[in-house]
Structure formats: C-alpha cells, structure tokens
C-alpha positions in Angstrom: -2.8 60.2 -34.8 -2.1 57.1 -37.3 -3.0 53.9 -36.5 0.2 52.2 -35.6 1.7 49.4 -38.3 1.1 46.0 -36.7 2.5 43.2 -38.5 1.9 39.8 -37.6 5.1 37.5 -37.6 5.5 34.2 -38.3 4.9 33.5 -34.1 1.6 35.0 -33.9 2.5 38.1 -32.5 2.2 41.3 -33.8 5.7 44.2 -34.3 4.7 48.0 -33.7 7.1 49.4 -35.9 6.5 52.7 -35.9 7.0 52.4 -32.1 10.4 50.4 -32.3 11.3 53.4 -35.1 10.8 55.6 -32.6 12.0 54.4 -29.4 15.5 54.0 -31.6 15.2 57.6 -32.5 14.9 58.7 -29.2 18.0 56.7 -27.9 19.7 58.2 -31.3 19.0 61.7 -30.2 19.7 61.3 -26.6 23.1 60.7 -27.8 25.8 63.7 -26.2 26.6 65.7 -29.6 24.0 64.4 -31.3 23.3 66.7 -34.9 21.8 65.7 -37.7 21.3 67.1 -41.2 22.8 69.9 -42.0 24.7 70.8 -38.4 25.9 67.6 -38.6 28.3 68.2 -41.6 29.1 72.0 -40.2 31.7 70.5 -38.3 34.9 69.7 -40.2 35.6 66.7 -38.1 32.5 65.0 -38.7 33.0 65.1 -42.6 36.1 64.0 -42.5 35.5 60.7 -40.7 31.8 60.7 -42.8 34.4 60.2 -46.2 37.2 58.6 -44.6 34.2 55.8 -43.9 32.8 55.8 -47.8 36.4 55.9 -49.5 37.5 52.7 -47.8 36.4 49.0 -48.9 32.6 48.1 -47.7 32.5 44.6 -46.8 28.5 44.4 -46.6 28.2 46.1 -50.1 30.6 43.4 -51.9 28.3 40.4 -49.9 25.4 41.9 -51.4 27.0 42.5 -55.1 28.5 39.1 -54.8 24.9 37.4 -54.3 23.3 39.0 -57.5 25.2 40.1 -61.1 22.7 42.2 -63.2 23.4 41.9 -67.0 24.8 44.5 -69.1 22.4 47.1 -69.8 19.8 46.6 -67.0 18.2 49.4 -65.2 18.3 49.9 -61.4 15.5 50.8 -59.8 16.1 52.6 -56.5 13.4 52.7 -53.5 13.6 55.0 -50.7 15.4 57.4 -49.2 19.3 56.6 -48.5 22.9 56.7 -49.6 21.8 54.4 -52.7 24.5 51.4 -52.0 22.0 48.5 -52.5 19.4 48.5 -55.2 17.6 46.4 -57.4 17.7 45.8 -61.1 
C-alpha cells in the first residue's frame, strides 16, 4: 500500500489527502441512487439536468476568466482529468 501524501500546512500540521479523498468518496457513494460513469448517463433524466446545468451561465467560470485575459494566439495547456473549464495559458 502507498505511503499516504502528508503535506505540512502553514500550522505545522500535516493533511492526509488521500484519506480526505477517500472518506469523500465514500460519503459520495453512500449516496441513495448513486451511479457513476457510464450508468450514470443511461438514465434520460440525469442527462437532461447534466446539460440543462452546462447550457446556462457559470458564474465561477466568468470570475476566473475575468481575473486573467490570455493574448491572442496563446496556447492552453490543460492538466488533469476534468470537464476542461479552467486552464492555463
């Protein structure tokens, strides 16, 4: 088993990460209807509220655009697994 990630903060204390990660996944799954992946999109329902979400305005998206305005012609480098909404140039 990996060592787990123990970063000291600014306190003097150190933040298991991997074991806040996973305690949130667990309360994520416990969740009644939980599905993920692929099942989760099966069900008609779920996709429609999954677009009705990304088609409207996202306030936390134009805060971070707002704080940073690459120039013309710059190249975005995305890290990471995700949906791709914040990046940097």
């Amino acid at each position: 088993m990996p060592q787990p990630i123990c970063i000291p903060d600014p306190y003097g204390d150190e933040i298991d990460w991997n074991a806040i990660w996973m305690a949130r996944k667990k309360r994520h799954i416990a969740v009644p209807g939980f599905r993920e992946g692929e099942g989760f999109f099966q069900q008609r329902a779920n996709v429609e509220r999954f677009l009705a979400r990304r088609s409207g305005p996202n306030p936390r998206l134009e805060r971070q655009l707002a704080r940073f305005r690459p120039p013309a012609g710059a190249s975005v480098l995305d890290i990471g697994p995700g949906p791709g909404y914040l990046a940097v140039p």
